[in-house]
C-alpha positions in Angstrom: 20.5 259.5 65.2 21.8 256.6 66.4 20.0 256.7 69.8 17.2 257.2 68.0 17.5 253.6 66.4 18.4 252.0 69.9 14.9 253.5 71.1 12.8 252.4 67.9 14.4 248.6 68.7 13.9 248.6 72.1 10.2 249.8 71.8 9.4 247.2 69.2 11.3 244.5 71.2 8.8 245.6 73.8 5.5 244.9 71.7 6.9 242.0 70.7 7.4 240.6 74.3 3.9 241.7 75.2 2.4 240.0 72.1 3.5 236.8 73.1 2.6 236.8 76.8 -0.9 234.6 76.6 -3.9 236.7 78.3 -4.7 236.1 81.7 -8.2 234.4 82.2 -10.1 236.4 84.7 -12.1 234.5 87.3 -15.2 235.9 89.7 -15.3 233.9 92.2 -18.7 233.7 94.0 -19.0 231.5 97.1 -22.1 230.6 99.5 -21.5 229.2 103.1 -23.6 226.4 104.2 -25.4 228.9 106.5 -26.7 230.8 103.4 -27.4 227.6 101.3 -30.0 226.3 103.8 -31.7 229.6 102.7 -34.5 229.8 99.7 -32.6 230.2 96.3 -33.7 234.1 96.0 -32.4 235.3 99.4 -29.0 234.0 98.7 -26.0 236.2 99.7 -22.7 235.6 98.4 -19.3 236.6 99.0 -17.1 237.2 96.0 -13.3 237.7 94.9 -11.4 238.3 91.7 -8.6 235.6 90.5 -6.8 236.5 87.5 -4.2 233.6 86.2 -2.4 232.4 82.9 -4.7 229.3 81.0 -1.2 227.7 80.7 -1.1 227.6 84.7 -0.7 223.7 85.9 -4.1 222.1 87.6 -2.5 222.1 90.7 -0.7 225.9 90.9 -4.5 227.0 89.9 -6.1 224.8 92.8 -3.8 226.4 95.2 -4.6 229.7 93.6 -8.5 228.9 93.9 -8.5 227.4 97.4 -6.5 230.6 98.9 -9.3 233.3 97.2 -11.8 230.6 99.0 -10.5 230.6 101.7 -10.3 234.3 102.5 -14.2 234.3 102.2 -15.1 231.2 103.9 -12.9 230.2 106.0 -10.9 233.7 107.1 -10.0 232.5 110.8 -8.7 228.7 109.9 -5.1 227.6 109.5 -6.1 224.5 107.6 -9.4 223.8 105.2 -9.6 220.6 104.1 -10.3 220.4 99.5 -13.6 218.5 100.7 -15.1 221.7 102.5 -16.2 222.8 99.5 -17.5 222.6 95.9 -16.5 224.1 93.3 -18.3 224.6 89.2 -17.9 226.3 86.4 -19.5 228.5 83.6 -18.7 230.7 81.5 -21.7 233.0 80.1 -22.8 232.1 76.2 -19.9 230.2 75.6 -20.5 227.1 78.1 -23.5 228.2 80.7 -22.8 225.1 82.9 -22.2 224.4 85.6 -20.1 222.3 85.3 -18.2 220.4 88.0 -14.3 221.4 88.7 -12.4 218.6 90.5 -10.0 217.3 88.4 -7.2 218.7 86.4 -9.5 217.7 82.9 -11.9 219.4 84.3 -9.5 222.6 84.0 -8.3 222.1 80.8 -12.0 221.7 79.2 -12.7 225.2 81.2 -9.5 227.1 80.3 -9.7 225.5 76.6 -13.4 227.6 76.4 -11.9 230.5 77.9 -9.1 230.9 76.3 -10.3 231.6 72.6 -12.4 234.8 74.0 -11.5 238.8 73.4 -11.8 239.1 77.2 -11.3 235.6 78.8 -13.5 235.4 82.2 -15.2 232.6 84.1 -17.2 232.3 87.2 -16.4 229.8 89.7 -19.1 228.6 92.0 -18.0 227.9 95.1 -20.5 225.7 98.1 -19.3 225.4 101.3 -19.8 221.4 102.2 -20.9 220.5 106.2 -18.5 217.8 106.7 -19.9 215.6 109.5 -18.1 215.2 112.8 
């Protein structure tokens, strides 16, 4: 009987952990390269990736997150890609359509602050590659 009582305490501990670990927002991230942007609008192809990360993540740990999911599509076979190779905006569908742009760490906050509130917290992340003259 007693064991019985350690197991009931440990399983409620348990919910009780997993109550107050905040939801992870999930992010689709589509990205265009400049190749496909030169294109008309409706023959578009993208390249996407998943991103899943806590709203209470810091600006920067989220860039870093952002940059290396970017990365892997547009820029597989370079060491080093520079934050002004591409653009990045926001939206999040019937809660804030946008775009809207995703630069700055306020920027972030305003986009995790609408996603947060949601059942299922996604976003979409828009990603342009940028022709940086030479």
């Amino acid at each position: 009987m007693l064991t019985i009582f350690f197991i009931e305490k440990s399983a409620k501990a348990n919910d009780e952990n997993k109550a107050e670990e905040p939801q992870k927002i999930s992010y689709t991230i589509t990205a265009f390269t400049a190749e496909e942007l030169k294109k008309p609008a409706a023959r578009h192809v993208s390249k996407s990736n998943l991103v899943d990360l806590a709203p209470t993540m810091d600006w920067i740990d989220a860039m870093a997150h952002f940059k290396i999911a970017i990365c892997d599509l547009l820029f597989p076979q370079q060491a080093v890609v520079a934050d002004e190779a591409f653009e990045m905006t926001w939206s999040i569908p019937r809660v804030a359509p946008g775009p809207f742009m995703l630069k700055t760490e306020a920027q972030y906050k305003q986009l995790t602050s609408k996603a947060s509130p949601m059942k299922n917290p996604t976003a979409r992340i828009l990603v342009n590659e940028v022709q940086i003259a030479v």
